[in-house]
C-alpha atoms as a printed R data frame, in Angstrom:
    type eleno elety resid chain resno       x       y       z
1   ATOM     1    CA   UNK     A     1 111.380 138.477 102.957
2   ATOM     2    CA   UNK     A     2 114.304 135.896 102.449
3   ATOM     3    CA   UNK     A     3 113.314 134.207 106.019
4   ATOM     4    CA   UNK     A     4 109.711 133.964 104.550
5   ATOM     5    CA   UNK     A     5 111.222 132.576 100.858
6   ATOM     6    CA   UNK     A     6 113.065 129.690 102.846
7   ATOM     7    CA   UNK     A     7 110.497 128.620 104.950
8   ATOM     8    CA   UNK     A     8 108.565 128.666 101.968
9   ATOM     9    CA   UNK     A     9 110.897 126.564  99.940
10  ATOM    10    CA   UNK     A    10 111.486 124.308 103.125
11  ATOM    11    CA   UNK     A    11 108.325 123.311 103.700
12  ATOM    12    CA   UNK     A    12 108.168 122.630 100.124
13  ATOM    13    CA   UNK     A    13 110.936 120.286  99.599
14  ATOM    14    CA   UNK     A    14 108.907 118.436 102.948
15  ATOM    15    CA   UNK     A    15 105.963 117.797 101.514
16  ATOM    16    CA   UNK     A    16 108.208 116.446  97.851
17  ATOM    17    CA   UNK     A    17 106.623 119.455  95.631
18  ATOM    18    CA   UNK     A    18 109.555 119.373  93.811
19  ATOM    19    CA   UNK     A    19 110.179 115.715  93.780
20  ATOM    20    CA   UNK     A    20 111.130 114.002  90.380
21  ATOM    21    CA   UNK     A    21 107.963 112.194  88.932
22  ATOM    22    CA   UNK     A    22 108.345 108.564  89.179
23  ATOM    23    CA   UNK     A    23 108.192 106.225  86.022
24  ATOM    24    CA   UNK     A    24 106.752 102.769  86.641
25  ATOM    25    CA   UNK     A    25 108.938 100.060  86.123
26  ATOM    26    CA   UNK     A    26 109.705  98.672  82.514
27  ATOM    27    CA   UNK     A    27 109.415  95.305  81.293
28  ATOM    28    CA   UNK     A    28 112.666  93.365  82.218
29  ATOM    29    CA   UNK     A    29 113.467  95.242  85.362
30  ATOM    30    CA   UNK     A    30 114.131  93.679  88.860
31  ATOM    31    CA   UNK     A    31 110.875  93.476  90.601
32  ATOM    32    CA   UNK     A    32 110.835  95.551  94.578
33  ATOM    33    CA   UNK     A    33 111.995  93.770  97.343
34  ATOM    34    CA   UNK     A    34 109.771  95.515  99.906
35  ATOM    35    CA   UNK     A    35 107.495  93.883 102.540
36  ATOM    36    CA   UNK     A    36 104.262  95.404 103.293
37  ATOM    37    CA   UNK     A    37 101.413  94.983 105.405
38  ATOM    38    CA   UNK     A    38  98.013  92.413 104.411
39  ATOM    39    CA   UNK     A    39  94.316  93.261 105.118
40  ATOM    40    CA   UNK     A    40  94.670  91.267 108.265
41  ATOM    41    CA   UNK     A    41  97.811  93.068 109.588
42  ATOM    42    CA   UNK     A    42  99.948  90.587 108.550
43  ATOM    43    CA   UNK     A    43 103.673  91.332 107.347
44  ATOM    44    CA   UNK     A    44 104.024  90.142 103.414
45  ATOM    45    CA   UNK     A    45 107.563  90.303 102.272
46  ATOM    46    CA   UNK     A    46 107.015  90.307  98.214
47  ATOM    47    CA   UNK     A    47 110.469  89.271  97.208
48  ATOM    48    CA   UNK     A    48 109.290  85.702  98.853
49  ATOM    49    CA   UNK     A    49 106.349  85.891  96.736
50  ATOM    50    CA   UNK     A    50 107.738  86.649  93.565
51  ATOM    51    CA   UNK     A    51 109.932  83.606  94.038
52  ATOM    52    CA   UNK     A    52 106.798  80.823  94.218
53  ATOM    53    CA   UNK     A    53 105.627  81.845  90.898
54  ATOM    54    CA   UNK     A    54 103.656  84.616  88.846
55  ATOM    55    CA   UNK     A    55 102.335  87.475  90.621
56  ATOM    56    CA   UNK     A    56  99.839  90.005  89.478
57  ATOM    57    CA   UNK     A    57 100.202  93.135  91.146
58  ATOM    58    CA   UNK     A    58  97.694  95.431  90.732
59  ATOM    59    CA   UNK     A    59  97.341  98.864  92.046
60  ATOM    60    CA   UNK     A    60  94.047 100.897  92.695
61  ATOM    61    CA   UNK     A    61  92.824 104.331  93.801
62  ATOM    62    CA   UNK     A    62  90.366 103.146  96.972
63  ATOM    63    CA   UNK     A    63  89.126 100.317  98.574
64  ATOM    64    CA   UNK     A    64  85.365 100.362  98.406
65  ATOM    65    CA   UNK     A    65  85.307 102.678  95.430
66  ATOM    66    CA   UNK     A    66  83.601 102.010  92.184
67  ATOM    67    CA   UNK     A    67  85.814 101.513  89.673
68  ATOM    68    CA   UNK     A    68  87.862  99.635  92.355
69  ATOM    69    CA   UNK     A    69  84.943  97.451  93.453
70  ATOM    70    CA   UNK     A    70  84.296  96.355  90.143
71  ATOM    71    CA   UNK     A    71  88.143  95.526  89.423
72  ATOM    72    CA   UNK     A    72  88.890  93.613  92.718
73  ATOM    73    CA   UNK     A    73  85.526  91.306  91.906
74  ATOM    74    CA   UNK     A    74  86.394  90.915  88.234
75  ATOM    75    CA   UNK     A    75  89.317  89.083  89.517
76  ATOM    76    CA   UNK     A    76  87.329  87.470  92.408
77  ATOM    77    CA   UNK     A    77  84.809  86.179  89.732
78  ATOM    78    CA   UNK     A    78  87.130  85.213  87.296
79  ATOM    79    CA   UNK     A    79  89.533  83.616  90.798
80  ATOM    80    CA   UNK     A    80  89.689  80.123  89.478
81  ATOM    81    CA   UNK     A    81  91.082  80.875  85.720
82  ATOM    82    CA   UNK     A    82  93.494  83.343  87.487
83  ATOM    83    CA   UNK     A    83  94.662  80.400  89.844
84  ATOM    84    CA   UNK     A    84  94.763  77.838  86.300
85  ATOM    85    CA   UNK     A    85  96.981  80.236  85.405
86  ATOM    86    CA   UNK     A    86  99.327  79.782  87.982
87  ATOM    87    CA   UNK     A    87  98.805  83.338  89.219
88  ATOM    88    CA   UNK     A    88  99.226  84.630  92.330
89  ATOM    89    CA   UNK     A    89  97.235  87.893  92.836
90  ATOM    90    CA   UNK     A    90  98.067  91.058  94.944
91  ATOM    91    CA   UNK     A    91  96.283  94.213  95.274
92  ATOM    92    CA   UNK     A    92  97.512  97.304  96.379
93  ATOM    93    CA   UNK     A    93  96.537 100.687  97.896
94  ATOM    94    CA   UNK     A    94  96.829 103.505 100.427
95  ATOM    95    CA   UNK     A    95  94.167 102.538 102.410
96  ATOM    96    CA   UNK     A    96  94.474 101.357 105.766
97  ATOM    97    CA   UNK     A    97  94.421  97.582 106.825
98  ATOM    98    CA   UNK     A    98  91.370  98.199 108.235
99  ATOM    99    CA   UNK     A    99  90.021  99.242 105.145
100 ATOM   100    CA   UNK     A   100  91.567  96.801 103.059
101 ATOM   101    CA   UNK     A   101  89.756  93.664 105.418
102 ATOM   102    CA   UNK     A   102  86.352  95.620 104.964
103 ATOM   103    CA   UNK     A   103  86.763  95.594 101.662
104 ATOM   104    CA   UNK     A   104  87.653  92.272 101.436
105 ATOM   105    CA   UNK     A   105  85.056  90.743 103.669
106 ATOM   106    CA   UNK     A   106  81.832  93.058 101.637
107 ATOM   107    CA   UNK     A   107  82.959  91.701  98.554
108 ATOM   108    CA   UNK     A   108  84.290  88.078  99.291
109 ATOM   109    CA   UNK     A   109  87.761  89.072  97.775
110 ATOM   110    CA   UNK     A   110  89.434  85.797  98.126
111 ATOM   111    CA   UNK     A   111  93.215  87.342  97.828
112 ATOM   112    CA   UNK     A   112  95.353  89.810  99.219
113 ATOM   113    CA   UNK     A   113  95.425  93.181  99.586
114 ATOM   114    CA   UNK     A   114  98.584  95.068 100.654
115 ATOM   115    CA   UNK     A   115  97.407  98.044 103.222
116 ATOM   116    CA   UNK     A   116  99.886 100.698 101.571
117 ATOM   117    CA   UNK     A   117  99.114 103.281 103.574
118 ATOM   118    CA   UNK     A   118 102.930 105.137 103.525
119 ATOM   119    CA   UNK     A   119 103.210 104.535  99.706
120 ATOM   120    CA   UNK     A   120 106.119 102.275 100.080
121 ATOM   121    CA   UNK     A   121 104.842  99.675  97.400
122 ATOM   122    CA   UNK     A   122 103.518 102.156  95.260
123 ATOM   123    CA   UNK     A   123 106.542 104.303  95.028
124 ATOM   124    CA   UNK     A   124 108.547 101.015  94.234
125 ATOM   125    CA   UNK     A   125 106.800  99.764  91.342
126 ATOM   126    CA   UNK     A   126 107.227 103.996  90.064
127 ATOM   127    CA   UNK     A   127 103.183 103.841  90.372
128 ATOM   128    CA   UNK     A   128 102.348 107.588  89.724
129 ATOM   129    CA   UNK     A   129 100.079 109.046  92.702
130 ATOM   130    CA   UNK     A   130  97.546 112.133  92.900
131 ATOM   131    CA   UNK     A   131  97.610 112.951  96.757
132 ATOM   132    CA   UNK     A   132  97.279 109.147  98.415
133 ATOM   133    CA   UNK     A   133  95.456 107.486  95.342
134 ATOM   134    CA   UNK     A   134  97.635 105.375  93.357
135 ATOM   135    CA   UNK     A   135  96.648 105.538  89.343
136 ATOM   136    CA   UNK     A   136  95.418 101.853  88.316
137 ATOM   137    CA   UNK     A   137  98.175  99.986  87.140
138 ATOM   138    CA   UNK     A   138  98.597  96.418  87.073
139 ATOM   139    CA   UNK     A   139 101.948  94.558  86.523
140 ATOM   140    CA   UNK     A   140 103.026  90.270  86.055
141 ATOM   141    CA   UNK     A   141 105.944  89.401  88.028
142 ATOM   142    CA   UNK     A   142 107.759  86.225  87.228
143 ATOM   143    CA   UNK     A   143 111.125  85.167  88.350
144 ATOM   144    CA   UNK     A   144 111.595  88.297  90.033
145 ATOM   145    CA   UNK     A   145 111.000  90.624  86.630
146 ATOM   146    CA   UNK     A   146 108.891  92.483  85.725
147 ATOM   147    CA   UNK     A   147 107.213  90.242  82.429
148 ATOM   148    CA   UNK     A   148 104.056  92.676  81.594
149 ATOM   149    CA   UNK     A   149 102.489  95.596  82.332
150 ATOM   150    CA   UNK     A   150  99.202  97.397  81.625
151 ATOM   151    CA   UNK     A   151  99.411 101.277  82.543
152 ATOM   152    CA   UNK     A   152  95.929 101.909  82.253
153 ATOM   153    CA   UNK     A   153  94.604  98.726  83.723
154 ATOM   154    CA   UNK     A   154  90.611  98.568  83.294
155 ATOM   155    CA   UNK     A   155  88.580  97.063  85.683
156 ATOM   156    CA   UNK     A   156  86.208  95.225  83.961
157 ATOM   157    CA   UNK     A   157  88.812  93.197  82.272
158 ATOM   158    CA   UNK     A   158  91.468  92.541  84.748
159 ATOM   159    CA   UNK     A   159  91.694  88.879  84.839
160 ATOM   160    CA   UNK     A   160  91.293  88.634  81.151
161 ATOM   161    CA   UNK     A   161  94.136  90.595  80.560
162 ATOM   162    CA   UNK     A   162  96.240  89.243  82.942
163 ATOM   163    CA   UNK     A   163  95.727  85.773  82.279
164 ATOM   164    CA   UNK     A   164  96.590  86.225  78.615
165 ATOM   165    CA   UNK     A   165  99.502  87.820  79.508
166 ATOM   166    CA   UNK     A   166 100.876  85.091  81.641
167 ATOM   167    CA   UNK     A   167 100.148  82.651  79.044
168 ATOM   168    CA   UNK     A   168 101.937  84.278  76.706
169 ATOM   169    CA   UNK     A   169 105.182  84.277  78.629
């Protein structure tokens, strides 16, 4: 029985079960200096980035999804106010970069999209998960903080609120 109760518990603490729940980051902290990996396969090291200006990173569930679909082309509709604004936009997710560029080439998304498929990203920015789906969370970057965030991001307003968040800074 104790052989079975430490497997148990091993294979547990593998698979995190018992990890402590992340928080995502506050206002004012340090933004993540982690590189990560473009629709097109392409290394993106954020902490360059951050440093030409203000980035929106956003996170979503799935590429292709609805919710997701309508968020990535309420920014892609709304792409020439978000540039005005001197925004620089970023999406995020688990999917695959694969994924990410057929997502990007249905809908015309005419920005990035990081291909997080490990979780690094997501886990930096404290993004809470359920399985591989990050929870839809957006956050402005300027000066490499963390100047705004909007924990329950909504889709059809994504631009809006991001834009008068950056003007407000």
């Amino acid at each position: 029985m104790k052989l079975i109760t430490t497997l148990l518990l091993s294979a547990l603490l593998m698979t995190n079960a018992f990890a402590a729940p992340t928080e995502p980051l506050e206002v004012g902290s340090d933004a993540p200096k982690v590189t990560s990996t473009d629709q097109n396969g392409k290394e993106v090291d954020l902490a360059k980035v951050f440093s030409e200006g203000i980035t929106l990173v956003y996170f979503y569930p799935k590429a292709d999804t609805p919710g997701c679909t309508v968020q990535a082309c309420n920014l892609r509709d709304e792409f020439d106010a978000v540039k005005e604004a001197g925004i620089t936009v970023i999406g995020v997710s688990a999917d695959t970069a694969e994924e990410q560029l057929a997502f990007t080439n249905k809908f015309s998304i005419p920005f990035t999209l990081l291909a997080d498929k490990e979780g690094e990203v997501i886990r930096a920015f404290g993004v809470p998960q359920r399985g591989t789906f990050a929870a839809r969370q957006s956050f402005l970057v300027a000066d490499g903080k963390i100047v705004w965030r909007d924990l329950k991001a909504q889709p059809k307003t994504q631009a809006e609120s991001a834009i008068a968040a950056a003007k407000a800074l």
